[in-house]
C-alpha positions in Angstrom: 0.0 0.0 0.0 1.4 3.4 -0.9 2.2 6.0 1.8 -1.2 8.2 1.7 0.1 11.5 3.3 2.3 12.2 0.4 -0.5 12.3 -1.7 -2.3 14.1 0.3 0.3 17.1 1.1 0.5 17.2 -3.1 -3.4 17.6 -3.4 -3.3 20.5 -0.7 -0.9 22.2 -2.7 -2.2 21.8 -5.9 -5.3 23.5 -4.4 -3.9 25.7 -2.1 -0.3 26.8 -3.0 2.7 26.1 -0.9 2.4 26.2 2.7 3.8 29.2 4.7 4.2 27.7 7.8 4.1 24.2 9.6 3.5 22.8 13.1 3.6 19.1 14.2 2.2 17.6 17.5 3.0 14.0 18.9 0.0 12.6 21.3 1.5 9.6 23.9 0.5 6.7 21.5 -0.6 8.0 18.5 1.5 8.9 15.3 2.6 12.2 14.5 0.1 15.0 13.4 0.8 17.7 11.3 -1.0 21.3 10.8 -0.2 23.3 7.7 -0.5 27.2 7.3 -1.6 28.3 3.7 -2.1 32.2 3.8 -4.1 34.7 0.7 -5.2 31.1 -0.8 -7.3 31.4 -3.3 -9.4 34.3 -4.7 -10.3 35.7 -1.1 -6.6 37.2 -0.2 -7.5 37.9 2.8 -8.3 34.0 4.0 -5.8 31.8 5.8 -6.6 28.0 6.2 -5.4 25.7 8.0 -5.1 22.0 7.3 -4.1 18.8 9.1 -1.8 16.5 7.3 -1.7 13.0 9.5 -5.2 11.9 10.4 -5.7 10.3 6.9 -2.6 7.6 7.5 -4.6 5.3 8.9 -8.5 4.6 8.2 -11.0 5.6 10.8 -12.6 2.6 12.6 -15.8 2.2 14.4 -15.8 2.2 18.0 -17.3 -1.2 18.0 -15.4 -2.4 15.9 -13.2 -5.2 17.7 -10.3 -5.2 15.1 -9.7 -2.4 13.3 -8.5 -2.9 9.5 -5.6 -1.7 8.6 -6.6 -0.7 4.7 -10.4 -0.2 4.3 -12.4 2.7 6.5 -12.8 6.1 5.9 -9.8 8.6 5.9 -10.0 12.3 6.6 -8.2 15.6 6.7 -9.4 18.4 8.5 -9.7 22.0 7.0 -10.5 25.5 8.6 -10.6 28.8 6.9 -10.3 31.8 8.5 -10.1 35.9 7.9 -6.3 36.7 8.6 -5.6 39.5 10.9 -8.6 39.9 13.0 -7.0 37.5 16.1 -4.4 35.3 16.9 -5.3 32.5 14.9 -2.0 30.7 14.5 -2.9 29.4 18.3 -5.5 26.6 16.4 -2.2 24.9 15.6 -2.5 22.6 18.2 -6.3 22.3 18.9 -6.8 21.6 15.1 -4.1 18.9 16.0 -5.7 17.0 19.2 -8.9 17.1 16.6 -7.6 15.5 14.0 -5.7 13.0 16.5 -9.0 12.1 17.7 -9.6 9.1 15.7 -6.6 7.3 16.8 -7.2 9.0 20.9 -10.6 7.9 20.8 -11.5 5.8 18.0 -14.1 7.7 16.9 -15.4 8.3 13.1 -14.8 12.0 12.2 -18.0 12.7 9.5 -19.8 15.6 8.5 -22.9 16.6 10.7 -20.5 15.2 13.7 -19.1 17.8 16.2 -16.2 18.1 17.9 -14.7 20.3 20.9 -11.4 20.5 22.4 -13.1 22.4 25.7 -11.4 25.5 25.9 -10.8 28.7 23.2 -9.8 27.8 19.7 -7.0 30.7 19.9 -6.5 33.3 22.1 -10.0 35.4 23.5 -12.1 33.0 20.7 -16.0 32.7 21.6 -15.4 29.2 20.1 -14.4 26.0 21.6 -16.1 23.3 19.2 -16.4 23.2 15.3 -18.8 21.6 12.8 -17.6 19.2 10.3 -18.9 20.1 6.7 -19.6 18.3 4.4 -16.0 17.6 1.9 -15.2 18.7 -1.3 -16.4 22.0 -1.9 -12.3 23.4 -1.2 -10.4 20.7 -1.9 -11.4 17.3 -3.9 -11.2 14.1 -2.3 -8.2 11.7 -3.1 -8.6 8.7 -4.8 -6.5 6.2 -3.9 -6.0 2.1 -5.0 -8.7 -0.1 -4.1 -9.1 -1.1 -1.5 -8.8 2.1 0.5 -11.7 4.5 0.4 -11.0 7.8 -0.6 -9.2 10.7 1.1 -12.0 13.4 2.4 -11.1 17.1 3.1 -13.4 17.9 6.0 -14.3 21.7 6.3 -14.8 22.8 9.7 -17.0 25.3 11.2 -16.2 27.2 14.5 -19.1 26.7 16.6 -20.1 29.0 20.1 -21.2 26.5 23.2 -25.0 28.1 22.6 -24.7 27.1 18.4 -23.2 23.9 19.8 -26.1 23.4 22.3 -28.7 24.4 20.0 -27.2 21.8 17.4 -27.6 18.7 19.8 -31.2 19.6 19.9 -32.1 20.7 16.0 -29.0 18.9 14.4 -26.3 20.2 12.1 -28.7 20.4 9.5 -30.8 23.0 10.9 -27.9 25.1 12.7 -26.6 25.6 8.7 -29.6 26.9 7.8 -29.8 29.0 10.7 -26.2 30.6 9.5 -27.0 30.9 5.7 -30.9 32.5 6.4 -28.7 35.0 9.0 -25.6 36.3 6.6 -23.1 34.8 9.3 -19.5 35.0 8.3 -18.4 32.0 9.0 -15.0 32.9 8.6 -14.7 35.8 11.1 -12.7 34.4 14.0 -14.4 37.1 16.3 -17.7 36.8 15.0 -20.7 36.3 17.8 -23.0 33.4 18.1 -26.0 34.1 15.6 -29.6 34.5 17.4 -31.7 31.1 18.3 -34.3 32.1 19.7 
């Protein structure tokens, strides 16, 4: 079986450019993550995102699962975008890292609708401390790779509030989208507030 996070730092910068900075986090047990920097990618200049390079080594496996297999199961990466220069965003480095660790920590399924919080700020004075996963390949395109491992899926992420995250348990992800599109929220703006549910 080929190495997969070759491929998958290639596809990143085919989409995104080259990366203009780098950080990588061990956990006790799990294999090394990395978190990638890519700033004024694409048309928006004003954008950085940040993407995980790691989590998509090994498949995903089912908690239940008893045996996990080594070659089939769903693989991820995890991608946020934010507006540069509005807070001290470079700080996700290592959140976005214990996320995207979280399959191997926990042995959990990261898939969109799911959400996931790391129980304290994002970066420095954010109002977030969970995301949304989104649903892939709007930003980037998955990665095909040889049968018989399933695809490579570039998960956009979503900074949530604790009130949006709350309100999602109870309406689902579904409904907390729709909530953001029918309001205008920026999605983007790392010091934006909750939007209303009431």
């Amino acid at each position: 079986m080929p190495d997969v996070l070759p491929l998958v730092e290639a596809r990143l910068g085919e989409t995104l450019g080259e990366p203009d900075a780098r950080a990588s986090v061990t956990f006790l047990g799990t294999d090394r993550v990395e978190v990638l920097r890519f700033s004024g990618a694409g048309p928006e200049g004003d954008v950085v995102r940040y993407a995980t390079l790691g989590m998509s080594a090994s498949p995903m496996a089912e908690p239940t699962s008893m045996v996990a297999d080594p070659v089939a199961g769903p693989r991820a990466e995890l991608l946020l975008s934010l507006r540069a220069g509005r807070a001290d965003t470079d700080r996700v480095l290592r959140p976005l890292a214990v996320l995207a660790a979280s399959p191997q920590v926990e042995g959990v399924v990261v898939a969109p609708g799911a959400s996931l919080d790391v129980g304290e700020p994002l970066w420095p004075g954010a109002a977030f401390t969970s995301v949304l996963v989104a649903e892939p390949g709007g930003l980037v395109e998955d990665l095909v790779l040889e049968e018989p491992m399933d695809p490579v899926r570039f998960l956009p992420l979503f900074p949530m509030t604790p009130n949006e995250a709350a309100w999602k348990r109870v309406h689902g992800a579904q409904a907390l989208q729709e909530r953001w599109l029918h309001r205008g929220t920026d999605l983007r703006d790392p010091i934006r507030r909750s939007v209303p549910l009431d």
